[in-house]
Residue, then its C-alpha position, 0 to 999 in steps of 0.5 A: x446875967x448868968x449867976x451859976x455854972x456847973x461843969x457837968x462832966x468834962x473828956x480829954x483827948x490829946x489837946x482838945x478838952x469836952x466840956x459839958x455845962x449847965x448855966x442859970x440865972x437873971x437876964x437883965x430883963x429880969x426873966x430866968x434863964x437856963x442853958x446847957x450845952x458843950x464848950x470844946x477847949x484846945x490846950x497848948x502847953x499849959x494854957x487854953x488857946x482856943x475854945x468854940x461855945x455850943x450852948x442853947x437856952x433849956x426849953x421847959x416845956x412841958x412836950x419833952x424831946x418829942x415836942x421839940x423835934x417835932x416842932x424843929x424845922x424842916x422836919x418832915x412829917x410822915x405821908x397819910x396812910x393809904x387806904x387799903x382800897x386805895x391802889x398804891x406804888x411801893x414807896x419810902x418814908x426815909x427821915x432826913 
């Protein structure tokens, strides 16, 4: 069960409204949790009519983004180095 939220910074544009969030607490597991993320609001008149959650648990680990991405999947790794007595055909490495 969440117990604090806090609106980080928010951005309006005509009717749809940005805001991003941090939220912590207790699950009903007992275990903490964190999370942070967007929630996009659409506004018509003077009430919410709609909203879309993208919100994830924080990973506290200690690999930083480079640990994260790299643990992402379907992330490709760079091919080996070729050897300078290997011969070789020009080739791309392009990141997907």
């Amino acid at each position: 069960m969440l117990s604090t939220s806090r609106l980080v910074t928010d951005s309006t544009d005509g009717d749809v409204i940005w805001t991003e969030w941090e939220m912590g607490g207790t699950r009903v597991d007992g275990v903490p949790q964190q999370l942070r993320g967007v929630i996009i609001w659409g506004v018509s008149g003077d009430r919410l009519d709609w909203s879309r959650f993208y919100l994830e648990p924080v990973d506290a680990g200690e690999d930083g983004v480079e640990g994260a991405i790299g643990a992402s999947p379907g992330r490709r790794r760079r091919p080996p180095t070729r050897s300078l007595a290997t011969p070789s055909r020009p080739s791309c490495w392009c990141a997907s």
